[in-house]
N, C-alpha and C positions, 0 to 999 in steps of 0.2 A: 320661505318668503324672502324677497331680496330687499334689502333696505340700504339707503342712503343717506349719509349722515351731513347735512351742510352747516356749515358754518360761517356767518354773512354777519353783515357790519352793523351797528349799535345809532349809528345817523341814519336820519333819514336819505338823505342824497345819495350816500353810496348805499345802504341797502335797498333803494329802486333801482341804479347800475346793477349791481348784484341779482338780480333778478330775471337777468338778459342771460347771463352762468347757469341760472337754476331754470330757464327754459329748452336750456340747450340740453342741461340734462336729464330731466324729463322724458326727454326723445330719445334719449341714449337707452336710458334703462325706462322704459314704457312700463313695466310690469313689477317696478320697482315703488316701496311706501317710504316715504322722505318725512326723515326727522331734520326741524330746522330748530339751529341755535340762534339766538338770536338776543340784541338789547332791547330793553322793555319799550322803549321808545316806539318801537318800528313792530311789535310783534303783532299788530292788527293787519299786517301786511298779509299773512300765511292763514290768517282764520277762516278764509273760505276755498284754500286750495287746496283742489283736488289730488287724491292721494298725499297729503298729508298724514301722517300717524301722529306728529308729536311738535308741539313748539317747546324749548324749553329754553326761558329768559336769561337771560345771562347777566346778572347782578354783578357791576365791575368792583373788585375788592382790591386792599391793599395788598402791592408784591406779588401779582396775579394770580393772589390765592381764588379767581373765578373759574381758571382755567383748572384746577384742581377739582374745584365744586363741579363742574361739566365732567369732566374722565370720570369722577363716579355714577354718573348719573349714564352715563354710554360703553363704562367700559366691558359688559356683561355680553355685549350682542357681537354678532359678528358682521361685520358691514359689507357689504357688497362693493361702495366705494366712499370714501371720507373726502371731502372736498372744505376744504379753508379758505375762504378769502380774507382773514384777518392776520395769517400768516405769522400763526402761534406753531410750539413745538403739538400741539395735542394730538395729532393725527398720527405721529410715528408713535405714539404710546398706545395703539387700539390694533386691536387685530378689525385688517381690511384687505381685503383684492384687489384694492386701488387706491395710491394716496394722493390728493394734488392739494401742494401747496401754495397761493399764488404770492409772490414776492410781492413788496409794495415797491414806492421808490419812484420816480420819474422817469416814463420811456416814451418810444415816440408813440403817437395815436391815442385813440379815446381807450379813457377806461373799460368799457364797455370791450374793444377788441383788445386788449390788454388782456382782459382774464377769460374770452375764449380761445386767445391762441396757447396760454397755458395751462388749459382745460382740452389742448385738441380739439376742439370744437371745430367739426370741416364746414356747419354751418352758422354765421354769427343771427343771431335772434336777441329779435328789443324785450325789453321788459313789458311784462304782463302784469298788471294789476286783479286780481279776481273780487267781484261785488255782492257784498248780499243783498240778498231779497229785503227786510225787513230796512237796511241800509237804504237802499236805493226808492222804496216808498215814501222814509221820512222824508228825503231829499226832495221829492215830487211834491211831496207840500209844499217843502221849505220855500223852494226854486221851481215856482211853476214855469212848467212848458212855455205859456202864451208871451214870456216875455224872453227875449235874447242876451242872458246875463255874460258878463265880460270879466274873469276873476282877477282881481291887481292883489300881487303880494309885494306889499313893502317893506318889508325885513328879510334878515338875510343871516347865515352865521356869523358874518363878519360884516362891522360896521361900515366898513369902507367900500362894500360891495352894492349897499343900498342907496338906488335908485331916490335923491331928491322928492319930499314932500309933496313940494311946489310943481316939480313937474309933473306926476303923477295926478295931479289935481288937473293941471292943464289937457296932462293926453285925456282921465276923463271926460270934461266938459266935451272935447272935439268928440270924442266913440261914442259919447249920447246923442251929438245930432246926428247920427245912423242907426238909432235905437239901439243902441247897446249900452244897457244898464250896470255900472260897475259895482260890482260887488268883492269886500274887503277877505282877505286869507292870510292868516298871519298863527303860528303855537298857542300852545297853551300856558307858556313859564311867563313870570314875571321880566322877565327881560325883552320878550317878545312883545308884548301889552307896552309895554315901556316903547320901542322903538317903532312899533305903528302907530303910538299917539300922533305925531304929525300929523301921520297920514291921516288919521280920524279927523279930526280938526280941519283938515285941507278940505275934506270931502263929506261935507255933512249929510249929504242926500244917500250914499253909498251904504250900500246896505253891509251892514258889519256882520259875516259870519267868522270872524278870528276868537281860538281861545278858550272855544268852551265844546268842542265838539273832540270826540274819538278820531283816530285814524281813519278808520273803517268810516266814519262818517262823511270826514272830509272827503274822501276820496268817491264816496256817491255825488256830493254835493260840488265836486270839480266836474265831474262828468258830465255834468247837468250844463256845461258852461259852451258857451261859440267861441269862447276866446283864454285865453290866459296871456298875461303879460307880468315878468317879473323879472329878479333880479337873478344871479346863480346860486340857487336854493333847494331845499329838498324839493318844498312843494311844486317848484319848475320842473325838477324830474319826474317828479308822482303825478303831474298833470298832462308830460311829454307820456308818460306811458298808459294812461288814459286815452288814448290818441285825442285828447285836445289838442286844437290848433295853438302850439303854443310856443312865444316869441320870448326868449333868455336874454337877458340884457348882463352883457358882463364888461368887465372894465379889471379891477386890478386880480381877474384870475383867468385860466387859459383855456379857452373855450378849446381849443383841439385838444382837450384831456376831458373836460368836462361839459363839454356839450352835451344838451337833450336829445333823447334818442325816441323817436317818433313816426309816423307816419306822417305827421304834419307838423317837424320840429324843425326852429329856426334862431339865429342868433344875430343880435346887432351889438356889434363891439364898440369902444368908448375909444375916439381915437387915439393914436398912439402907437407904442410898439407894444404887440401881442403880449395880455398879461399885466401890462402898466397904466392903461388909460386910467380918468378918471371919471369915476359916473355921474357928475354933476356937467361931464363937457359933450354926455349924451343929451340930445335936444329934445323937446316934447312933440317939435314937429316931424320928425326922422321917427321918433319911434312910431309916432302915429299915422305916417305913412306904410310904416313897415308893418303894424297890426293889420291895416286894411289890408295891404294887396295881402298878406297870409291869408286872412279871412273868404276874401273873393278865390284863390286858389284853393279852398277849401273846402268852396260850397257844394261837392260830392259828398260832402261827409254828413 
């Protein structure tokens, strides 16, 4: 049996990128069982993908005694091909037929094409999200059908990247007179709870799903959504490959690295030079122009 051994990122944000690498090889080796590495963070990501064999979490330790703890736990098999996107020495210590290690480091284009051109990858593919059953019923409770929910995430990894309280409140108010009920999306750490307070407080009507839900959960309970609007965030990515219609607000990071990759993914920049706006000088009327017409170009979906 041919196995493949991936190794993808510990954040959310770049391990939905990374999932655009692990679709392209998929198709490579069709008949191949894939072990994924992966930080506990994000490992709800792979629990319903197909051909799967193995998640195994990846505990970051001092001195990178984790990548030590992983070589034993893989180094008994023989791989078909070891694939790194975290761009550790681990992959030249395993017997494999194929090694790709993707360098980090700043080049031109999105990440996403970044790590299929050094993957050889002859065709670039978005990231996939796969959903459970049991996931995606709770979600039908949670988020009934009959109403058009709209998901705002206002937190971000970095403070500087999050989207204004006060605007967020105001582009709500405007997306409810077209019936579009906002609903909150924010972690589950204490620092996240912390930095959507505003937003709570802005938006009392706004139904608060941040915080207390799994990965796997969240990711039914986006699905569920007509809209996403947020800042440059994991859950921007995890909801661009959902194919939510979904609008990335950035300002001090570079959206032609890190743009949402989607079927229905869109970005409105903080003006400025690429990378330096600042996200208090994006407006609630701009953005809220720019959620509708997405929305109206989407209504195939």
């Amino acid at each position: 049996m041919k196995r493949v051994l991936f190794i993808t990122a510990h954040r959310l944000g770049d391990a939905v990128i990374g999932m655009g690498a692990l679709a392209g090889l998929m198709k490579r080796y069709p008949q191949a069982r894939f072990t994924i590495a992966c930080g506990p963070a994000v490992q709800d990501l792979f629990r319903h993908m197909p051909r799967c064999e193995r998640i195994i979490v990846v505990e970051k330790k001092s001195h990178n005694r984790h990548w030590l703890a992983l070589w034993w736990q893989v180094v008994r098999y023989r791989w078909e091909a070891v694939v790194d996107l975290r761009s550790s020495p681990l992959a030249y210590a395993l017997w494999s037929h194929v090694r790709h290690v993707v360098r980090g480091g700043r080049q031109p284009g999105l990440k996403l094409e970044q790590q299929a051109r050094s993957l050889g990858l002859e065709q670039l593919c978005r990231p996939h999200v796969w959903l459970g059953q049991e996931e995606q019923e709770e979600a039908a409770r949670l988020l009934p059908g009959e109403v058009r929910w709209v998901a705002l995430a206002p937190t971000a990894g970095t403070e500087m990247k999050i989207w204004p309280a006060a605007a967020f409140a105001a582009l709500a108010e405007r997306l409810e007179r077209y019936g579009l009920h906002p609903v909150l999306f924010y972690g589950p750490s204490e620092r996240e709870d912390r930095l959507a307070a505003p937003a709570r407080a802005a938006m009392p009507d706004a139904l608060d799903m941040g915080g207390r839900y799994t990965l796997a959960q969240v990711a039914a309970l986006l699905a569920r959504c007509s809209l996403f609007v947020g800042s440059d965030s994991g859950l921007m990515h995890l909801s661009a490959a959902l194919d939510v219609p979904t609008l990335g607000l950035f300002g001090p990071s570079h959206a032609a690295q890190y743009a949402p990759s989607g079927r229905w993914a869109e970005v409105l920049e903080a003006p400025g030079p690429p990378g330096a706006g600042a996200m208090e000088d994006l407006k609630a009327e701009d953005v809220c122009q720019a959620t509708l017409s997405l929305y109206e170009r989407s209504g195939e979906r």
